[in-house]
C-alpha positions in Angstrom: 25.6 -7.5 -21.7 24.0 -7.1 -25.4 20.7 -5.0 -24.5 18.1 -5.9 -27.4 17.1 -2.6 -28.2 20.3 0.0 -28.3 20.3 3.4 -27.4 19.1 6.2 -30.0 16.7 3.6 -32.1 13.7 4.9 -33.4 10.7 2.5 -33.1 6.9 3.3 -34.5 3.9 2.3 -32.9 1.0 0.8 -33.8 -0.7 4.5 -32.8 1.8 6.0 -35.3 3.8 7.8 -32.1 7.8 7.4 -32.7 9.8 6.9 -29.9 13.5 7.2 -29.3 15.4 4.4 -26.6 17.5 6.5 -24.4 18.7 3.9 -21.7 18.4 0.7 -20.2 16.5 0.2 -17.0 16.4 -3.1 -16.0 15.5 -6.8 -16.9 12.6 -9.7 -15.4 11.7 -12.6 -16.4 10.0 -12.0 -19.5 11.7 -8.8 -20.9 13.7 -5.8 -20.5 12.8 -2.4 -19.9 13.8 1.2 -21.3 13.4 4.8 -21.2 12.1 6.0 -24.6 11.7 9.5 -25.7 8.6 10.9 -27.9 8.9 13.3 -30.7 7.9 16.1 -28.0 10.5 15.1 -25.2 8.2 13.8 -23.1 9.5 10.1 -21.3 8.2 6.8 -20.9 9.1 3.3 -20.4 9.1 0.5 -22.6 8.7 -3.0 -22.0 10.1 -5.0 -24.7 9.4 -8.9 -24.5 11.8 -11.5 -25.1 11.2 -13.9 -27.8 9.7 -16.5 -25.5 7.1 -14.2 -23.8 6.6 -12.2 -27.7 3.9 -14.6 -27.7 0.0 -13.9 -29.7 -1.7 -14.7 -26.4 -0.3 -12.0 -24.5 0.0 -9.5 -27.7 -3.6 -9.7 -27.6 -3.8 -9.1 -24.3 -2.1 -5.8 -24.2 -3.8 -4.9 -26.9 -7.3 -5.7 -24.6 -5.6 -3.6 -21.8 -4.7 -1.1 -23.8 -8.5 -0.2 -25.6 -9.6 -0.8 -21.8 -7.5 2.0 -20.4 -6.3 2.2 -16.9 -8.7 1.7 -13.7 -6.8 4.6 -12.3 -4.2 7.3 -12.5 -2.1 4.5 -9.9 -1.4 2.2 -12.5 1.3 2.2 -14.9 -0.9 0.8 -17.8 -0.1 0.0 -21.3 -0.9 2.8 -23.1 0.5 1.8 -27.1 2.5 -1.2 -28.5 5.6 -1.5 -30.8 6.6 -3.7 -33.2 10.0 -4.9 -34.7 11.6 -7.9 -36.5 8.8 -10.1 -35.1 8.9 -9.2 -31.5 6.9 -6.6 -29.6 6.7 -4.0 -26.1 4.7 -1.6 -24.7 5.0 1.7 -23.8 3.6 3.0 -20.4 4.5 6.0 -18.2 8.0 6.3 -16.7 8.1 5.7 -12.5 10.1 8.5 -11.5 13.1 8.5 -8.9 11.1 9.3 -5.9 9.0 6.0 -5.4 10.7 2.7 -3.9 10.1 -0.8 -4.0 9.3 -3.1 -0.8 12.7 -4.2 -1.1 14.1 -1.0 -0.8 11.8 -1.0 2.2 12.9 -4.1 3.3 16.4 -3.3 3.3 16.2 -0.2 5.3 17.2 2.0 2.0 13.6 3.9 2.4 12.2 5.3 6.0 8.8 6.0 5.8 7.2 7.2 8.8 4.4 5.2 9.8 2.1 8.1 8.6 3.1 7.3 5.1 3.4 3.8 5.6 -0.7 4.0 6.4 -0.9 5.7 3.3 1.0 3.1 1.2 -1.5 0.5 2.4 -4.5 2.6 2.1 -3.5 3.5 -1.6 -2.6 0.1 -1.8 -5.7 -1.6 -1.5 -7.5 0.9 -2.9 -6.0 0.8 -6.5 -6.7 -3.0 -6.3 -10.0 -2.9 -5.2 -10.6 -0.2 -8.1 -9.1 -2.9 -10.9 -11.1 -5.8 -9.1 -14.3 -4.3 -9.3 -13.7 -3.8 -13.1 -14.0 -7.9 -13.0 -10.2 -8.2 -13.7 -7.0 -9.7 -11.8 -4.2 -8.6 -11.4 -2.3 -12.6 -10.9 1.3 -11.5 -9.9 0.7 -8.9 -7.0 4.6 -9.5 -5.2 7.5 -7.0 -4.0 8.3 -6.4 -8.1 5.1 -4.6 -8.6 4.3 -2.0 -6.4 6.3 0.9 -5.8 5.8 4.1 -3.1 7.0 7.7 -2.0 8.1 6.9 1.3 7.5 10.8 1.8 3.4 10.7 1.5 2.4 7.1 0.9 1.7 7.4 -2.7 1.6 4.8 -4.5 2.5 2.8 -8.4 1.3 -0.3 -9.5 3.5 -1.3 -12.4 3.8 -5.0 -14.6 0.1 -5.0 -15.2 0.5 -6.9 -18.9 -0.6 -9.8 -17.0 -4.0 -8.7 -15.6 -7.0 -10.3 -17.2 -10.8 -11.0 -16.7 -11.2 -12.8 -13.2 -10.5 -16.4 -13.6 -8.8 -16.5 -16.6 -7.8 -19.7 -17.3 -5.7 -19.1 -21.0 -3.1 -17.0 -19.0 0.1 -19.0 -17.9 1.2 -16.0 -15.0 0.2 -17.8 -11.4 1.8 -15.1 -9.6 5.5 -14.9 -7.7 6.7 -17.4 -5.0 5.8 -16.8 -1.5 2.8 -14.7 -2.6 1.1 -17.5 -4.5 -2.2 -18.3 -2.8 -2.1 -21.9 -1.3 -4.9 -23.0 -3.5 -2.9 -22.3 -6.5 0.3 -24.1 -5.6 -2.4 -27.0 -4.5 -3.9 -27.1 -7.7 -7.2 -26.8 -6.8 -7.6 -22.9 -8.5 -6.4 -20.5 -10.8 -5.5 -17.0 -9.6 -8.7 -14.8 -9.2 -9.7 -12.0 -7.3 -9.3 -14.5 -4.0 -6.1 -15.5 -4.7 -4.9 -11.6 -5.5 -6.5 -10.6 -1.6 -4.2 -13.5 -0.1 -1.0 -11.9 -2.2 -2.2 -8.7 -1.1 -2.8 -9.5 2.4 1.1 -11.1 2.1 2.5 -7.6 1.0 0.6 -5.5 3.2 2.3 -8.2 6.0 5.5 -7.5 4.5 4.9 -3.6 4.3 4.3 -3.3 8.3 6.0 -6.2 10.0 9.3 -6.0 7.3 8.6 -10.4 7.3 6.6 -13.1 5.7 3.7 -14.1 7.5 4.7 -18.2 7.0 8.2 -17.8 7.8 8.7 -18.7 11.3 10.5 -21.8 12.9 9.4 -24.3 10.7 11.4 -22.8 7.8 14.3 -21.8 10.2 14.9 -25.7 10.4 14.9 -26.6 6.8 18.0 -27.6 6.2 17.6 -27.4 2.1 15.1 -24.7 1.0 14.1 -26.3 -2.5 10.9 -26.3 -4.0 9.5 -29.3 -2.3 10.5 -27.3 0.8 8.7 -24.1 -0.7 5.2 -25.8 -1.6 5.0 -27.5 1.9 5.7 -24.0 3.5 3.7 -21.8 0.8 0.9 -24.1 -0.4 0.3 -27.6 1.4 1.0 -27.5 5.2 1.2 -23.2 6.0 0.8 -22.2 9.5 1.1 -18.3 10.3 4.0 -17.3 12.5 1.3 -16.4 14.9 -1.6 -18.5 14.8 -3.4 -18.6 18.0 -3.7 -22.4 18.1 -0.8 -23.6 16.7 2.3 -22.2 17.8 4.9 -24.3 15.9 5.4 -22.1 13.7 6.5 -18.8 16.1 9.3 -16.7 15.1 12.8 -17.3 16.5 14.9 -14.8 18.8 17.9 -13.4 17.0 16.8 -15.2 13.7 13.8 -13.5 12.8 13.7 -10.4 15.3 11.4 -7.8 12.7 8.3 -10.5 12.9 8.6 -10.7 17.0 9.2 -6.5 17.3 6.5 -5.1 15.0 3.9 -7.6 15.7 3.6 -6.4 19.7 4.2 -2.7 18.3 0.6 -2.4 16.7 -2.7 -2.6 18.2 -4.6 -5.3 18.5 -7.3 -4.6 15.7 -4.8 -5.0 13.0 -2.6 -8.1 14.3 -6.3 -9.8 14.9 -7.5 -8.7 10.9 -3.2 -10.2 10.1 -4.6 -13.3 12.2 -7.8 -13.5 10.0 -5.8 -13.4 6.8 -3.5 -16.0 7.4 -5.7 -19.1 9.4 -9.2 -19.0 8.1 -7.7 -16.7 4.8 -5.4 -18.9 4.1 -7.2 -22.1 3.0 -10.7 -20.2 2.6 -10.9 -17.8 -0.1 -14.3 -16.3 0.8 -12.9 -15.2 4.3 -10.1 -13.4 3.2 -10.1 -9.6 4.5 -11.5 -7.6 1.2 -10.1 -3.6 0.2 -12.5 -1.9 2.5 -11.6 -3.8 5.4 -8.0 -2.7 4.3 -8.5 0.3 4.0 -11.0 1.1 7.1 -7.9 -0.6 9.4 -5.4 1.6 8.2 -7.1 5.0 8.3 -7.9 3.9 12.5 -4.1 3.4 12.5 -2.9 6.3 11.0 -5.1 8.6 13.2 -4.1 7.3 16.1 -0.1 8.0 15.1 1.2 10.1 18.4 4.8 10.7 19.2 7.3 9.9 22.5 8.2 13.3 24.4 11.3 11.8 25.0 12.7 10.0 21.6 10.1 11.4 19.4 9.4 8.2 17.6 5.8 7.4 16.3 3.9 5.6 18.4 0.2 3.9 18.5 -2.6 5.3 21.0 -3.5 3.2 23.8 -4.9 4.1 27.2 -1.4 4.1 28.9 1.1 4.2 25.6 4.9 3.2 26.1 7.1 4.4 24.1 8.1 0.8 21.7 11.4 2.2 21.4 12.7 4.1 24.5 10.1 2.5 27.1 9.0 5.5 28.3 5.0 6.8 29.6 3.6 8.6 26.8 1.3 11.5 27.5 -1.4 11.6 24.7 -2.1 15.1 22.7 -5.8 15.9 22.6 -8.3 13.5 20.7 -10.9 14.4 18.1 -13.8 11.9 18.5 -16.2 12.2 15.5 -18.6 9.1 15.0 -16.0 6.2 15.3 -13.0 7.9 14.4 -10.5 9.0 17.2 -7.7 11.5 15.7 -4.7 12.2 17.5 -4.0 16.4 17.0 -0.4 16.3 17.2 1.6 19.0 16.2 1.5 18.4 13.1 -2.0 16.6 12.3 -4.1 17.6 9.7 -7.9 17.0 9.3 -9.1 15.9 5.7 -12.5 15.3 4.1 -11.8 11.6 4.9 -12.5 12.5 8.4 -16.1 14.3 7.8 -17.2 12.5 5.1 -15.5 9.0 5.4 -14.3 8.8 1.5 -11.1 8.3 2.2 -10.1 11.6 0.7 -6.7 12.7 2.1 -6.3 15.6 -0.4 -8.8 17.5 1.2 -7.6 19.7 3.8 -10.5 20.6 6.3 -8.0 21.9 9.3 -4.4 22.0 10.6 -3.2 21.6 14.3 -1.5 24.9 14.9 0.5 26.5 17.9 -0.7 29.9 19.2 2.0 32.8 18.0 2.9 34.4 21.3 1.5 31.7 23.5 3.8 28.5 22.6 2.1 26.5 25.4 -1.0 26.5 23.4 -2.4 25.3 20.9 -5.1 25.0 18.1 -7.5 23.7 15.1 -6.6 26.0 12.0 -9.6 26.3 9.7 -8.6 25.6 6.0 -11.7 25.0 4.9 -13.9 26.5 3.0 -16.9 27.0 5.4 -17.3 28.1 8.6 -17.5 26.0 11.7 -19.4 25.8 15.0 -17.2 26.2 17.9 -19.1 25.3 21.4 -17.1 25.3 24.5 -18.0 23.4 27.4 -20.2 25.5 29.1 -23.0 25.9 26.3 -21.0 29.2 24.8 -20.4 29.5 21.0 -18.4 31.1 18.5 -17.9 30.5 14.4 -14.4 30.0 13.6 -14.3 31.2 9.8 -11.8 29.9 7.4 -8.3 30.8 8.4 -9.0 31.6 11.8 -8.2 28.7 14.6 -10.5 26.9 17.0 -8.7 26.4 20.5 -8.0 22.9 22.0 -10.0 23.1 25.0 -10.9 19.5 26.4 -15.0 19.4 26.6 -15.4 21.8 23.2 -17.2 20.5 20.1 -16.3 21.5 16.7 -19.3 21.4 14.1 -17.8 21.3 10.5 -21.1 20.7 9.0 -21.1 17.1 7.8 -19.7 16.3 10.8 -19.2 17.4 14.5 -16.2 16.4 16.4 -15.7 16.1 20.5 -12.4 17.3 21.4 -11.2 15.2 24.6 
């Protein structure tokens, strides 16, 4: 394959930086992408247009993005463009090895626990939300463009030369197939910040249930899966796979197995917010679930994380929890109850400013569950604070549990970090 930019060229940008291609990465649709090298060693990538996407219109616009600047440190933004022999790239930061795509996901070649998972969708939503309330859209949100660190839940948001000002209508990008809001395919729209939440909501689908929301038996029995077959599916007749009033469209047995498994593995509050998304979301942009709602759902879920004594796999609180994977009676670790939140202290849960302060701040350590040195049968809150708390156990008696020094688990006991005070049950 002849690579349009070889290895060891030196290209000049328009900021006067000179880079040096070291490798191919990969090719898309509208270019091909390298590592380049600055003058100091430090690595990037490079997306270098072919000559039919080297066009003025989108020039200019990474030149807009560019004087813009990223919404956040999540997005792998254009940060200075190249020219040569009439065509043109941009250079952004390099993803490193550590994140994964959805497909990498998909195909079982990343594990995230569901911990990190939560993360992914929290992080998720929350860098879109930060570029839509800039006024801009991203257009193409699909598996291509995010990327995560299965190990924590961080995530990348890559391919953003196609963002613009909400509504846009000079922009040809109307986004990926099978994440194209119906509206779009219909004709009726251009993509917006509406039609991103619907390709959202169809990631985050694919992110927890490893399947698209529309794919149930209806596709199953389409004999030829061409484009007529896609728009009916994907734009002018969907039905969600579990729509509570139409049930055409179910999942199949042996055909379609990851829909039917992970849909009855979460709780209720977050198949009924999937539900949402994809019957009154999916032909009504103004009740499509926004970032917060997102966000709020997958902070409940990842607090109420708790393991099986007998497999050990990660499981969701309920008043009687089954193990989803072994079947067996799950005996839940104590609760923390502050305001609405209800956090699971497993053996290894951590409390974060999220939790006092509701910022969604998971940087912030506020406490560790720990296990008591010479007593292994019991166990504790480790302060990691940086302020004292209140510690009152059930009979009215009190003690201040100074950073570094561990509150006990007692059922009954209250904990009074200072923003916040937390029952533990």
């Amino acid at each position: 394959m002849l690579y349009a930019l070889k290895d060891g060229v030196k290209l000049l940008s328009k900021h006067r930086m000179t880079y040096t291609v070291k490798r191919f990465i990969a090719s898309g649709g509208q270019g091909e992408v390298y590592e380049v090298e600055d003058k100091n060693g430090r690595a990037y990538a490079l997306k270098w247009y072919y000559p039919h996407a080297a066009t003025p219109y989108q020039q200019k616009l990474i030149e807009r993005l560019i004087e813009r600047g990223a919404p956040d440190s999540r997005f792998l933004w254009p940060l200075d463009i190249i020219f040569k022999d009439n065509l043109f790239g941009y250079v952004m930061r390099l993803r490193t090895p550590m994140y994964k795509s959805i497909v990498d996901l998909m195909k079982r070649r990343a594990e995230p626990t569901f911990s990190a998972l939560c993360m992914a969708g929290i992080n998720l939503a929350d860098g879109y939300q930060s570029l839509h309330s800039q006024g801009l859209c991203y257009r193409d949100i699909s598996f291509g463009n995010l990327f995560f660190n299965p190990a924590d839940g961080d995530v990348l948001i890559c391919d953003n030369d196609n963002v613009t000002v909400n509504a846009d209508i000079e922009s040809g990008t109307y986004g990926t197939p099978r994440f194209i809001a119906p509206e779009i395919i219909a004709i009726k729209k251009s993509p917006s910040t509406e039609t991103d939440l619907y390709s959202m909501a169809v990631l985050l689908f694919y992110m927890f249930m490893l399947h698209h929301p529309l794919e149930g038996a209806i596709e199953a029995n389409i004999k030829c899966f061409d484009a007529k077959a896609m728009e009916k599916i994907y734009g002018h007749d969907p039905v969600f796979i579990y729509d509570p009033h139409n049930q055409s469209n179910r999942p199949i047995p042996g055909y379609q197995d990851n829909a039917i498994i992970f849909w009855h593995m979460y709780p209720p509050y977050l198949r009924d917010m999937f539900t949402k998304a994809f019957t009154d979301g999916l032909r009504n942009g103004n009740a499509r679930i926004v970032e917060k709602e997102w966000k709020d759902a997958f902070v409940k879920l990842r607090n109420s994380i708790l393991y099986c004594h007998t497999c050990g796999a990660e499981n969701f609180y309920n008043k009687k929890p089954v193990c989803w994977k072994c079947k067996a009676s799950i005996t839940p670790p104590p609760r923390l109850e502050m305001g609405k939140q209800l956090i699971m202290l497993n053996h290894n849960s951590t409390v974060y400013g999220h939790h006092l302060h509701e910022n969604f701040d998971f940087n912030t350590v506020i406490g560790k569950v720990t296990q008591h040195p010479q007593q292994p049968g019991r166990w504790g809150l480790a302060n990691h604070g940086k302020d004292s708390w209140t510690y009152t156990k059930k009979n009215g008696n009190t003690a201040i549990i100074e950073p570094g020094k561990t509150a006990p688990l007692a059922a009954g006991a209250k904990i009074n970090f200072g923003p916040a005070e937390g029952l533990i049950e």
